[in-house]
N, C-alpha and C positions, 0 to 999 in steps of 0.2 A: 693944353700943349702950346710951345712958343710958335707965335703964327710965322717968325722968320726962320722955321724949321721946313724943309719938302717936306712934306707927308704924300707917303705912296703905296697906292692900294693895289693889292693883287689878285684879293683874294675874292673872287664872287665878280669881280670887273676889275678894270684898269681906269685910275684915275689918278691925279697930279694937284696937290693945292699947296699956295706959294703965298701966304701974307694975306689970307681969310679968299682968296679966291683962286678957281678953277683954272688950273693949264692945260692948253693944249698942245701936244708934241705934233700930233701929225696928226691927219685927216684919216688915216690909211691906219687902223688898230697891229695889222701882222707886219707892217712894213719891216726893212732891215733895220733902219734906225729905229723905231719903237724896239725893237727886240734885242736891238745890241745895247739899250739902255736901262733895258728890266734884266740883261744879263747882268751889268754893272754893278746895279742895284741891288740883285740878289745876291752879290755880294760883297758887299761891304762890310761886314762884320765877322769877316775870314779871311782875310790879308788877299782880295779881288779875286783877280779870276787872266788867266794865261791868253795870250795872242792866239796861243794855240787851240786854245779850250773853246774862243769865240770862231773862228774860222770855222774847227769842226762843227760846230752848236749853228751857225748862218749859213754856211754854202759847202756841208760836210754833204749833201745829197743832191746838190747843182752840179752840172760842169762848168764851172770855172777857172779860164787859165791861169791869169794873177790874184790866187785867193787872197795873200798878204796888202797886194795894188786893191784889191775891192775893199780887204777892210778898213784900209786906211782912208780910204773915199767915204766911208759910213761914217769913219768917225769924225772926218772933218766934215759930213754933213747933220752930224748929230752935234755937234758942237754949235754949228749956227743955229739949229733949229729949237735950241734948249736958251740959246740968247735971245732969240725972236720973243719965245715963249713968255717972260717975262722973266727970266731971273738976272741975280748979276753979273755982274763981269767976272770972267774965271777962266779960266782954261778946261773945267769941268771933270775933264779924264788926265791922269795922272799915267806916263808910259815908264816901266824903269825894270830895266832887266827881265823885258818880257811879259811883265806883267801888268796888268793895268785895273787901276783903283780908282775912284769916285774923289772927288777933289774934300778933302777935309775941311777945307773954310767955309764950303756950304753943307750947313747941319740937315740929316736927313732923317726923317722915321721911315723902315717900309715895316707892314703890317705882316707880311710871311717870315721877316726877320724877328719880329717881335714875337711872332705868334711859335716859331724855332724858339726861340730862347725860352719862351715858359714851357714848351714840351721837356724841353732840357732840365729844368727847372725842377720839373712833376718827376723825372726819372730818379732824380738824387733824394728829393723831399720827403721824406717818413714822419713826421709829423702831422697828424691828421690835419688838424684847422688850417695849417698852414698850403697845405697840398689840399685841401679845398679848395680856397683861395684861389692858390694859381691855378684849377682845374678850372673854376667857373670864369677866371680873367680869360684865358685860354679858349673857351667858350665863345666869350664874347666879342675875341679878337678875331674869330673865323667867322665871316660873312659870308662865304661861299667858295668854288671852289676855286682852288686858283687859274689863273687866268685862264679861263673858258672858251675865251677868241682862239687862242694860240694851242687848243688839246693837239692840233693837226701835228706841231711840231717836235721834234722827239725830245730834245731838251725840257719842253715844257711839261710833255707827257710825263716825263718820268718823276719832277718835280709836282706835278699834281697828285700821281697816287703816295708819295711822300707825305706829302698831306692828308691826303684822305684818310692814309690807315695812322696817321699821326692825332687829327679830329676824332676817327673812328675811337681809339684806344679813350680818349681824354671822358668824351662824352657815352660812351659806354660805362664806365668807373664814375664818373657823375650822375647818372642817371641808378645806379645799383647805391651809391649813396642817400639820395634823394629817398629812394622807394624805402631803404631800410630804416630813414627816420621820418618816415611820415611827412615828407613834404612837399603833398602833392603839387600845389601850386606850382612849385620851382621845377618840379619834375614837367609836368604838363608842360609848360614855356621853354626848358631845351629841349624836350625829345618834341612837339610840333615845331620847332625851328629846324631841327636835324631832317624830320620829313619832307620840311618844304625844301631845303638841300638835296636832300638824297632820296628819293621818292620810292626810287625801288628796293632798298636796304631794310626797310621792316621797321624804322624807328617807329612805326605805326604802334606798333606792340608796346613800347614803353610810354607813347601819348594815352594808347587806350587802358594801360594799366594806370597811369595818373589819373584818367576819369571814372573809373572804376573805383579806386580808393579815394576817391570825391561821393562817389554812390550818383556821378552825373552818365546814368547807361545809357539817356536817349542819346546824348551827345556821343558816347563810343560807339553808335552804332552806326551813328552818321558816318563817322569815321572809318569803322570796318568797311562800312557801303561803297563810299568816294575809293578807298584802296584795291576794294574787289572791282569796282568798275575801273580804275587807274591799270590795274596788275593785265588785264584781260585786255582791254583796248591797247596797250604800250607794248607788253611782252608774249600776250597770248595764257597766261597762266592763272593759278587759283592762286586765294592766301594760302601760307604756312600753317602746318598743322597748330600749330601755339595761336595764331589768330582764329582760327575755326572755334577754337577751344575759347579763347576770350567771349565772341560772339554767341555760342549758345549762354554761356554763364551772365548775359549781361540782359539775355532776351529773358532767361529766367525769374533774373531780377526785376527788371521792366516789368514784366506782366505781376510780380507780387505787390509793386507799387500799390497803396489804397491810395483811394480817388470817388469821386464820388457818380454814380451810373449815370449822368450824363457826359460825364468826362471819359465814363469807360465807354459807353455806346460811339462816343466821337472818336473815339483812336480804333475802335472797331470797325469802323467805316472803310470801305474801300475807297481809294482816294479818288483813283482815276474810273473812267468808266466802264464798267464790264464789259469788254468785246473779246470773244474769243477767249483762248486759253489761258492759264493763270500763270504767268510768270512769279519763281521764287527762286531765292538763293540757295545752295546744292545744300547746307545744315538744313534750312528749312522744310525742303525738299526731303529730307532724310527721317524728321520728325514725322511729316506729313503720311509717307510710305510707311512707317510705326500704325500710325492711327490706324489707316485703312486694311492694315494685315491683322489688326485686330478685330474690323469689324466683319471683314470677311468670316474668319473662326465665328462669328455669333449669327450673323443674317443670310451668311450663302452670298454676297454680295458680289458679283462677279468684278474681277477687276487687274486689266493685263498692263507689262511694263514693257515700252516700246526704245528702242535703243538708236537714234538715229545718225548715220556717221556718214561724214563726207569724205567718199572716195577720189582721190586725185589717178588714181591708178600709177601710171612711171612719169604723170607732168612733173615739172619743177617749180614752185610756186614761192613768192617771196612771203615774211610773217605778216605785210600789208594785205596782200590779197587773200591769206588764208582769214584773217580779222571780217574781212568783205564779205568771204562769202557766208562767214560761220553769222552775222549780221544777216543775212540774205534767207539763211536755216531758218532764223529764229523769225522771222517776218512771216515764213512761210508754212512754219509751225503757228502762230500763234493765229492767222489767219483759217486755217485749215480745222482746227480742234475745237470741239465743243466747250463753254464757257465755265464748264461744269468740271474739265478737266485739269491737269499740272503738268506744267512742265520746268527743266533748270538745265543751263551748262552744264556738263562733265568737263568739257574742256575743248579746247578752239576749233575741235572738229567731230564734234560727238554733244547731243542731248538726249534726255531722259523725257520719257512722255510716261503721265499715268494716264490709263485711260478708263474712266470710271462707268461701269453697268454696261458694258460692250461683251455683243461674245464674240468668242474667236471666227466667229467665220466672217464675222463683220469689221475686223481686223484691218483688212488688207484694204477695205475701201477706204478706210482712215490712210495708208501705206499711199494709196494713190492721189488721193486729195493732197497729201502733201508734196508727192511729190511734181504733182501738176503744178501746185501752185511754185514751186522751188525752181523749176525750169521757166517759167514764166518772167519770175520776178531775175533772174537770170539771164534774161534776153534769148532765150533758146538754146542755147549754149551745152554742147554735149557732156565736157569735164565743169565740175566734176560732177559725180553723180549720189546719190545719195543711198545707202545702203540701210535695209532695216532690218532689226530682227526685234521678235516678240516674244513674251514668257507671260503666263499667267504670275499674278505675286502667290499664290498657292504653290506652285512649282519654285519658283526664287526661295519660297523661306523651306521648303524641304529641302536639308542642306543634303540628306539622305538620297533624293530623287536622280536619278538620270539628268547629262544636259539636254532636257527638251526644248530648249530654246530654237524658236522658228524665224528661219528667212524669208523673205517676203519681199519682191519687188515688184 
């Protein structure tokens, strides 16, 4: 690109380069002049943008008396501060009938215009290769989202999700192309780009299908793992029933890997040190509760499922502190339960305990161990409190049986 071109970036950050080096406008990223200059900017390639349009978009939510007296104090302080910057002499903003346009004798690239015109591009293009092409250039012109500093402001707001479902659309249709002709590699490389963008949006599912159709499952499972831990710390939530389903099919495949018995005894190992209960993820957790409802049917094995949920009763609690305390549960479950047992998340206020070779009347000491220990590690603190209830897994899989499910505090 001609380096006596602005190039300017929006998308993922805000940046300025003028002749192979970095500009700076302002110290202040949300300032009025920063913001009346990416308004500018955003449009240059639609015949600018109105007096009126910038007034509402700067001081449409301020009280200000002279909104027209303020913006013309922006623009003649963005005018000095774009000469300071390093560029040439110019007048820079162009006024005429209201309207106001970017000075055409300094040539500009922005990156959300460009990244607009190949979306535009991709709507018209029916030609496969060709709308390839522009779907992957497209791609690779969205670096993130747009200006990320400025979500606060509604101008900007509404122009970021323009984007987003504009990216969403492009790399959704590139990724279904990718997987249809076998190409993982390229698939794998935007949908892990898209996640590191959009973290909560699920492109996980089109990374872990690119590693999947690689037959690379230890790596999708890492993947699954880091998401289940992401989704639960961030939003409080589990993956999607489509990622549950990637994860057993990948654990499946994993374990039929051949290898040779010292490699299998090593991945056999438990990593960390036995203390206390056996932490696993709710699929796992699900297979696990299979085995043992088999072996009960064969040995008599006694063996109950314990449901632990935290009651807030009518507190009002933010998703930070509810994340805390379900953290605080699982500390004080894992503490409290024999080494020999299982436990997993249901969900940010609820776990699952098996409890193996226990009989019911020995139950409720289990019920209290935790919950000593949960008030403890709590600081004494009445809310919330922890509720339990009990089922033998003989009674769970009689679908036929009465709810004998038992409370226990």
């Amino acid at each position: 690109m001609n380096q006596n071109i602005l190039k300017v970036r929006m998308l993922g950050c805000f940046s300025l380069e003028y002749k192979g080096k970095e500009l700076v406008l302002d110290r202040n990223n949300v300032s009025k002049t920063t913001q009346l200059f990416q308004l500018l900017l955003l449009h240059t390639q639609d015949g600018g943008i109105s007096k009126a349009a910038l007034i509402d978009a700067l001081y449409g939510r301020t009280e200000v008396e002279n909104k027209n007296g303020s913006l013309n104090n922006t623009l003649f302080r963005l005018r000095k501060q774009l000469k300071a910057a390093g560029l040439p002499e110019s007048n820079y903003i162009n006024i005429n009938g209201g309207m106001c346009t970017w000075d055409p004798e300094i040539a500009v690239w922005v990156d959300v215009c460009e990244f607009e015109n190949l979306v535009a591009l991709i709507r018209k293009e029916k030609r496969e290769t060709d709308r390839l092409h522009l779907l992957m250039e497209a791609w690779k012109c969205y670096r993130g989202e747009f200006l990320p500093d400025m979500i606060g402001e509604n101008w900007a707001a509404v122009e970021n999700v323009k984007c987003r479902d504009d990216y969403f659309m492009c790399t959704e249709e590139l990724c279904k192309w990718l997987k249809e002709h076998e190409r993982y590699e390229d698939l794998h490389r935007v949908s892990h780009v898209a996640a590191k963008i959009y973290p909560f949006d699920e492109w996980q599912i089109w990374e872990i299908e690119s590693l999947i159709g690689m037959s690379r499952y230890k790596e999708g499972l890492e993947v699954y793992k880091d998401t289940e831990r992401l989704l639960f710390e961030e939003m409080g939530v589990e993956p999607s029933a489509k990622m549950l389903e990637q994860f057993q099919f990948m654990g499946e495949r994993t374990s039929q890997a051949a290898g040779a018995i010292g490699d299998i005894k090593e991945r056999l190992k438990e990593k960390d040190e036995a203390v206390g209960a056996y932490y696993c993820p709710f699929p796992s957790f699900i297979d696990i509760y299979h085995v043992f409802s088999r072996m009960m049917e064969r040995s008599g094995l006694s063996v109950f499922v314990m449901l632990c949920t935290l009651d807030y009763a009518k507190d009002s609690v933010s998703d930070e502190e509810e994340k805390e305390m379900s953290e605080v549960l699982k500390d004080a479950i894992q503490s409290s339960v024999r080494k020999g047992d299982f436990y997993t998340r249901y969900n940010v206020r609820q776990y699952i305990v098996m409890l193996i070779g226990i009989s019911q009347e020995n139950c409720p000491i289990v019920t209290k161990r935790i919950d000593k220990a949960f008030r403890r590690l709590n600081g004494g603190k009445k809310s919330p409190q922890v509720d339990f209830y009990v089922a033998s897994v003989g009674e769970v899989c009689d679908t036929d049986a009465t709810d004998n499910d038992r409370r226990t505090s």
